[in-house]
C-alpha positions in Angstrom: -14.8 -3.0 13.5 -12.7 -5.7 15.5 -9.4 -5.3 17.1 -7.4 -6.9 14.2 -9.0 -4.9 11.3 -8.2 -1.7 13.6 -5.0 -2.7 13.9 -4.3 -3.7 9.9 -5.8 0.0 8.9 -3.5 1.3 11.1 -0.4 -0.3 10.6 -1.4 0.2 6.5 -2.0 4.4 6.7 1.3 4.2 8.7 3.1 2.9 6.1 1.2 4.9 3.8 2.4 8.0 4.6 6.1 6.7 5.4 6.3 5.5 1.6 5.1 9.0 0.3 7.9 10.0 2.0 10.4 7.3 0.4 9.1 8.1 -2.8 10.0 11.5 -2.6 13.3 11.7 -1.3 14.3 9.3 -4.0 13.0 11.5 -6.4 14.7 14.5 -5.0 17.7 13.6 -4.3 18.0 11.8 -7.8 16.9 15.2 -9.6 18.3 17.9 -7.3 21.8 15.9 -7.5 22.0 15.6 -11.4 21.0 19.9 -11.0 24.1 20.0 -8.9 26.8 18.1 -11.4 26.9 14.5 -10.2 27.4 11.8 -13.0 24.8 8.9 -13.1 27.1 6.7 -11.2 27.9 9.2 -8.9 24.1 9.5 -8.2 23.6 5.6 -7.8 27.0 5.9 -5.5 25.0 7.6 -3.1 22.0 5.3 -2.8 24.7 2.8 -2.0 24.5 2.5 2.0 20.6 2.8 1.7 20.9 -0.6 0.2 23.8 -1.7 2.2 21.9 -0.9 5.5 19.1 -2.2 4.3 20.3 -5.9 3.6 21.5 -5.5 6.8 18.3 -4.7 8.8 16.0 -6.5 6.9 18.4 -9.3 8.6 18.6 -8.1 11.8 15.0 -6.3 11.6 13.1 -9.4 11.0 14.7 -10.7 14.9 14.2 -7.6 16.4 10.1 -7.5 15.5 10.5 -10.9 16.6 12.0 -9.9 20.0 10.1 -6.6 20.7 7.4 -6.6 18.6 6.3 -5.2 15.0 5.0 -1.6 15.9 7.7 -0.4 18.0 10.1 -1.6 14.7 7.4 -0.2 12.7 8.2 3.3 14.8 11.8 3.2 14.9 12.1 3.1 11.1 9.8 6.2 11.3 11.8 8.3 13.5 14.7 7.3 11.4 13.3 8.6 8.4 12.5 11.9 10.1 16.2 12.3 11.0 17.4 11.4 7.6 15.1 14.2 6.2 16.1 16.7 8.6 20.0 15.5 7.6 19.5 17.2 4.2 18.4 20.4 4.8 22.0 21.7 5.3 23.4 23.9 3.0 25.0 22.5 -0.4 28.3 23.0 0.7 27.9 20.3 3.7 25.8 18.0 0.7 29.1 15.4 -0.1 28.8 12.3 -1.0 30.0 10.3 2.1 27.5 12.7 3.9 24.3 12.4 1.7 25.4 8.4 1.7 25.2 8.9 5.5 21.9 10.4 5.4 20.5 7.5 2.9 22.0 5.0 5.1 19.8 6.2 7.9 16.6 6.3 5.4 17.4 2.8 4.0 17.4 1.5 7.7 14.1 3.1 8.3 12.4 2.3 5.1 13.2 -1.7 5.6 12.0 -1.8 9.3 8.8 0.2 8.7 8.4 -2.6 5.4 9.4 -5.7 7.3 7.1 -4.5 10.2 4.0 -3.8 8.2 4.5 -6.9 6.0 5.2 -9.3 8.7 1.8 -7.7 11.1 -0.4 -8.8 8.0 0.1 -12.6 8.7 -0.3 -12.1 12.6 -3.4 -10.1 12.2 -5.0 -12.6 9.3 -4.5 -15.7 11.3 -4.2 -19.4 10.2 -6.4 -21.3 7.3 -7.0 -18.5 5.2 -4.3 -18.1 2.5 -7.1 -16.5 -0.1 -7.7 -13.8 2.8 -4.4 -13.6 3.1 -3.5 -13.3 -0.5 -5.7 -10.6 -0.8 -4.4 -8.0 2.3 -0.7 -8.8 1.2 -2.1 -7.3 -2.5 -3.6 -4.3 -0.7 -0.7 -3.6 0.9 1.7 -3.9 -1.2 -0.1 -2.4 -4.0 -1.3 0.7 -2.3 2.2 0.8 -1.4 3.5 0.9 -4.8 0.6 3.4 -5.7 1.9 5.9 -2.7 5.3 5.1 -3.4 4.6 6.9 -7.3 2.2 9.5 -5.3 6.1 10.8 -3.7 7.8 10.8 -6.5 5.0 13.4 -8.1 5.4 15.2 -4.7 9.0 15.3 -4.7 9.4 15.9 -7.8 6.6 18.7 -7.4 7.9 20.1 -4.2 11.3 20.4 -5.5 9.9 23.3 -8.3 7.6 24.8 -5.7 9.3 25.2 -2.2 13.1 24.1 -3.2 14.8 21.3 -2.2 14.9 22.0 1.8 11.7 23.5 1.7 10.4 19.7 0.1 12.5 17.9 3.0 11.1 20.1 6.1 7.4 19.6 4.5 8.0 15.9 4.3 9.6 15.1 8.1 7.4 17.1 9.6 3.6 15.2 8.0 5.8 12.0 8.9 6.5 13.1 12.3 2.9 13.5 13.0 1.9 9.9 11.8 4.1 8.9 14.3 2.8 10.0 17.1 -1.1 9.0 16.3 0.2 5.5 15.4 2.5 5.3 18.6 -0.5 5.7 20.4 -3.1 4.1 18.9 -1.6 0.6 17.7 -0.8 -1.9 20.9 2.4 -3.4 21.8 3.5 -6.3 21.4 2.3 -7.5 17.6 4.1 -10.1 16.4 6.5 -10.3 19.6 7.3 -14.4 19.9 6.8 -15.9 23.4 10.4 -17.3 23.0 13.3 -15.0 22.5 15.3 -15.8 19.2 18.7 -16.6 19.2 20.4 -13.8 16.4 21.4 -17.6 14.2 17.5 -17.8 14.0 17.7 -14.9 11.4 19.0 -17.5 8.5 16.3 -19.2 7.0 16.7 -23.1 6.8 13.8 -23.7 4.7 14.6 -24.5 1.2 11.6 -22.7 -0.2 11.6 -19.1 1.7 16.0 -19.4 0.3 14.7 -20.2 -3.4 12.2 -17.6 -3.0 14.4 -15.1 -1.7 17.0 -15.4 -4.6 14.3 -15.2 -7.1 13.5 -11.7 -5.4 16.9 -11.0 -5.5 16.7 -11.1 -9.2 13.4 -9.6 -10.1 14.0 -6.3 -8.3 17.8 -5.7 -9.4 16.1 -6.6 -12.7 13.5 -3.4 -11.9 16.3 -0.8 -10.6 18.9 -2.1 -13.0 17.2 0.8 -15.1 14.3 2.3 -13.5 16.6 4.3 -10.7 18.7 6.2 -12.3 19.5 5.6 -16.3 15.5 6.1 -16.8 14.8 9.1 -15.3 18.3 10.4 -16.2 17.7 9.6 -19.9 14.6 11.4 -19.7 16.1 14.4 -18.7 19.3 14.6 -20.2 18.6 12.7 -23.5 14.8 13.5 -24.2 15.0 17.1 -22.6 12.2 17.0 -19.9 11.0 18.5 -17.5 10.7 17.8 -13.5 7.5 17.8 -13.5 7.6 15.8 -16.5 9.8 13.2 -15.0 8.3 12.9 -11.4 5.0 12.7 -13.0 5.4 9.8 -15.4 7.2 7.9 -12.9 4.7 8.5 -10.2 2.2 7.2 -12.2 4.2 4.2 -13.6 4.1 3.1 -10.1 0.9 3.8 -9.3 -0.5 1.8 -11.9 1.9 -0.6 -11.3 0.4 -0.3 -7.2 -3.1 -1.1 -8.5 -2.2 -4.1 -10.6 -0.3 -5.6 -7.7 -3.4 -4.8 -5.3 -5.8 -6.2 -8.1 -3.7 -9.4 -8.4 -5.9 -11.9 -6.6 -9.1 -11.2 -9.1 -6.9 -10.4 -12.2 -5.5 -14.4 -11.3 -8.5 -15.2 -10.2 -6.8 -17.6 -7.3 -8.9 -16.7 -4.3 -10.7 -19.0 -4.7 -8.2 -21.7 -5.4 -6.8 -23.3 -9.1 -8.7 -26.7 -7.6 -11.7 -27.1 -5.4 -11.2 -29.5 -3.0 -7.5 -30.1 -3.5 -5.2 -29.2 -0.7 -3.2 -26.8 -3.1 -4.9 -23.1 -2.5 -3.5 -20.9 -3.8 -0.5 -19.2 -6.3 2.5 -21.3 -6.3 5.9 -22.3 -7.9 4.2 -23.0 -11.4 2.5 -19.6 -11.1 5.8 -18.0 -10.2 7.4 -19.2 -12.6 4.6 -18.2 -15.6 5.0 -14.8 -14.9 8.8 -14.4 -14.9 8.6 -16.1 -18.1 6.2 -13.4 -19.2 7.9 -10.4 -17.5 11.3 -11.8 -19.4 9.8 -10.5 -22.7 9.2 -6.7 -22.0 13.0 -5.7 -21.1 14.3 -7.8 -24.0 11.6 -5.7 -26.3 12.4 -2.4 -25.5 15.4 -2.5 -25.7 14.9 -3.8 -29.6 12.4 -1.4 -29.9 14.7 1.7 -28.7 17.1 0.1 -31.2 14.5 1.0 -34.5 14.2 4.5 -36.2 10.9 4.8 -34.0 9.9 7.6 -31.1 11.5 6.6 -28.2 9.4 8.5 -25.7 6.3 6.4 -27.1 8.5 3.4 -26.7 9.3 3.7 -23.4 5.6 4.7 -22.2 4.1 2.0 -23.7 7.0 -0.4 -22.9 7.1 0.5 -18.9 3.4 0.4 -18.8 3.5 -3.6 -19.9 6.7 -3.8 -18.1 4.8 -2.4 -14.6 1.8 -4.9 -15.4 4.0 -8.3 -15.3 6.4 -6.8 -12.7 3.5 -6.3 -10.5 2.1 -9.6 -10.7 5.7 -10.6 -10.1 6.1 -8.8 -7.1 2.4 -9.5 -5.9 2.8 -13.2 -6.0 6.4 -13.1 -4.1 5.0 -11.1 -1.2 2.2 -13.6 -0.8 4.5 -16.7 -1.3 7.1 -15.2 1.6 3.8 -15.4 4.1 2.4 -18.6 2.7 5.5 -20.3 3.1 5.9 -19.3 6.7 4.8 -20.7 10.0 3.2 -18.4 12.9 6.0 -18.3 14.7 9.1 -17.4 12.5 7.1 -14.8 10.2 9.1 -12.0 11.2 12.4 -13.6 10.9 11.4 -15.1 7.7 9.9 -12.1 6.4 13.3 -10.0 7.4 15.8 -13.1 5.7 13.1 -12.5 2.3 13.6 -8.7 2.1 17.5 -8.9 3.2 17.4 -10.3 -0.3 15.0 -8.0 -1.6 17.5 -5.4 -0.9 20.1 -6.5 -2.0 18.6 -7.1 -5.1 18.2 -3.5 -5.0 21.3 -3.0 -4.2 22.5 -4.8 -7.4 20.4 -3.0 -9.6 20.9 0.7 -8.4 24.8 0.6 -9.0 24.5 -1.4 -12.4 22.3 1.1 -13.1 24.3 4.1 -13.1 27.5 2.1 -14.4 25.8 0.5 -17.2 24.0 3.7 -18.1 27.5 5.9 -18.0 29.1 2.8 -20.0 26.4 1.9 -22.3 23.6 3.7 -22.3 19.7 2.9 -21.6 19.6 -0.2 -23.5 22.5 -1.9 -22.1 20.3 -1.6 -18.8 17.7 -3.2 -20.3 19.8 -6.0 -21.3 20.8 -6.6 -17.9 17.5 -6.2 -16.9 16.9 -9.6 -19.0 19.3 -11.4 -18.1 18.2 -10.5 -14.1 15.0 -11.9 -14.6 16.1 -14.9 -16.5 17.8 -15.5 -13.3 14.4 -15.1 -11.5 13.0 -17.9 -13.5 15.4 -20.1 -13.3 15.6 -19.8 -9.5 11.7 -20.3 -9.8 11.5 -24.2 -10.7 12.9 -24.9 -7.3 9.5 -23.4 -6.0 7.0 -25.5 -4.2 2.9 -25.1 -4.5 1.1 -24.0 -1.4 -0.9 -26.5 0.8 -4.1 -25.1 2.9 -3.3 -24.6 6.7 -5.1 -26.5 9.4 -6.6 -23.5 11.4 -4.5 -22.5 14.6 -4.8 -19.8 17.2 -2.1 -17.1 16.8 -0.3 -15.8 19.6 0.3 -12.6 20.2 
């Protein structure tokens, strides 16, 4: 095994077990503070700064791997997490909002850095000429990702019955805490560090495509949160009666199905190989992009028809989220392979960091519309937004350029 597939594996289980643990204190902290009373916008209120503070580091994160290098970013975000775990093991009486929104802040910081770092590595560590390649460990990544990220919602939500809600955090910080020391010591330093110091103006992108791309992404994932943080899993509890369990579980394996499709989307495509032997284009593009928002526009807009017919709206919503998770993943797949394809060597990081900054705030968007809109008018008038979001996201699209084959270069370190 060479140097750069060492390091990829490593950089991958790392982030791995940090999104197990993202999952599940989403999960818990969503169930555990509807047990306590909260409203549903009360609930989104206090996954506001872990949006917030990420926009912000995803635009200061992407200059700091830039400046220091991607691992020791990749190692903050984990210690971060750890402390933000430990944060909410206090008793209930300490759990207020402005000090869970603290605690979140601190968790939003370390999920974008440990995400910008691991994202950003992949391009470093695949090298020049080979966007199929490329394509391909962006998919792995991000799917498996998505797939762990459903795992921790299953183990928070599962925890939480089991062990209690500390009992869940103290589990979680302490398997995290471990992965960060084996990865401190086996990755090297320096990935992704640029031989040149950027200046902190450097963190704006001034390339017309990564700023189209990045308000497209802006749009698809506020169009995902817009109901899939809190008025889904609230409505299942509160409106259809279930479970925990029940909960955790369906959502853990929405996303990990929605993980696999996003990892299988270079041979579901079938663009590895290229739409045109011989043609400079290589690989997914603009058109491609803006195909599959079209599609994806067509499942919010249908179930929320759907939930408005005399028909069972637990079957709706299964078979509705699992369509919805099989065009969102595509989505999502193709955006994390355009952000790298459109990049150059030397800015990855920085562009990487700008591309999430609006990931997250798209996030941002989303989680408090979806609280409001669910308190104000209910599951479908999430879903509504959800249309129009993505509508937005194709729109944005047409200003989306194809991707041209890279002449071979050697990367720096």
């Amino acid at each position: 095994m060479d140097t750069n597939t060492r390091n990829y594996l490593t950089v991958t289980a790392g982030y791995w077990a940090f999104t197990i643990t993202d999952g599940a204190i989403r999960m818990l902290v969503v169930l555990y503070f509807h047990l306590l009373g909260f409203s549903p916008f009360e609930v989104a209120m206090l996954f506001l700064f872990y949006e917030v503070f990420g926009i912000v580091t995803n635009l200061v994160g992407g200059w700091l791997g830039a400046r220091i290098g991607l691992n020791l970013t990749m190692h903050i975000g984990m210690g971060l997490q750890v402390v933000a775990l430990a944060m909410l093991t206090v008793p209930d009486a300490w759990l207020t909002v402005a000090y869970v929104m603290l605690a979140q802040a601190l968790s939003g910081i370390a999920k974008d850095l440990n995400k910008m770092s691991a994202k950003a590595s992949v391009k470093t560590l695949v090298g020049a000429g080979g966007e199929s390649r490329l394509f391909k460990y962006v998919a792995i990544l991000t799917g498996s990702k998505n797939a762990l990220k459903g795992a921790g919602f299953f183990v928070g939500a599962l925890l939480l019955e089991l062990i209690g809600f500390r009992g869940a955090l103290a589990v979680l910080a302490g398997m995290l805490l471990v992965v960060l020391i084996v990865t401190a010591i086996v990755l090297p330093t320096g990935v992704g560090r640029m031989a040149s110091k950027p200046k902190f103006t450097q963190v704006f992108s001034n390339t017309p495509a990564i700023n189209w791309l990045s308000a497209a992404r802006f749009f698809l994932f506020g169009a995902r949160d817009v109901w899939f943080v809190v008025g889904l899993p609230v409505f299942l509890v509160a409106v259809l009666e279930w479970s925990y369990t029940q909960v955790g579980s369906f959502m853990a394996l929405w996303v990990i199905g929605y993980g696999l499709v996003q990892a299988a989307a270079p041979q579901l495509l079938r663009l590895s190989r290229g739409r045109d032997r011989g043609a400079r284009v290589s690989g997914p593009g603009g058109r491609s992009a803006r195909i599959w928002a079209l599609a994806l526009l067509v499942m919010p807009v249908g179930i929320a028809l759907a939930l408005g017919q005399d028909w069972s709206p637990s079957l709706v919503l299964i078979v509705g989220l699992i369509l919805f998770g099989v065009f969102f993943a595509i989505n999502s797949a193709l955006h994390s392979y355009l952000i790298l394809a459109y990049s150059d060597f030397e800015k990855v990081s920085l562009n990487v960091g700008f591309y999430y900054m609006a990931n997250a705030g798209g996030r941002l968007a989303g989680t408090v519309l979806s609280g409001l809109v669910y308190q104000t008018q209910g599951l479908e008038g999430c879903l509504w937004w959800s249309a129009g979001f993505v509508l937005a996201a194709f729109l944005l699209s047409w200003r989306l350029p194809e991707v041209e084959q890279t002449t071979p270069a050697t990367v720096g370190s």
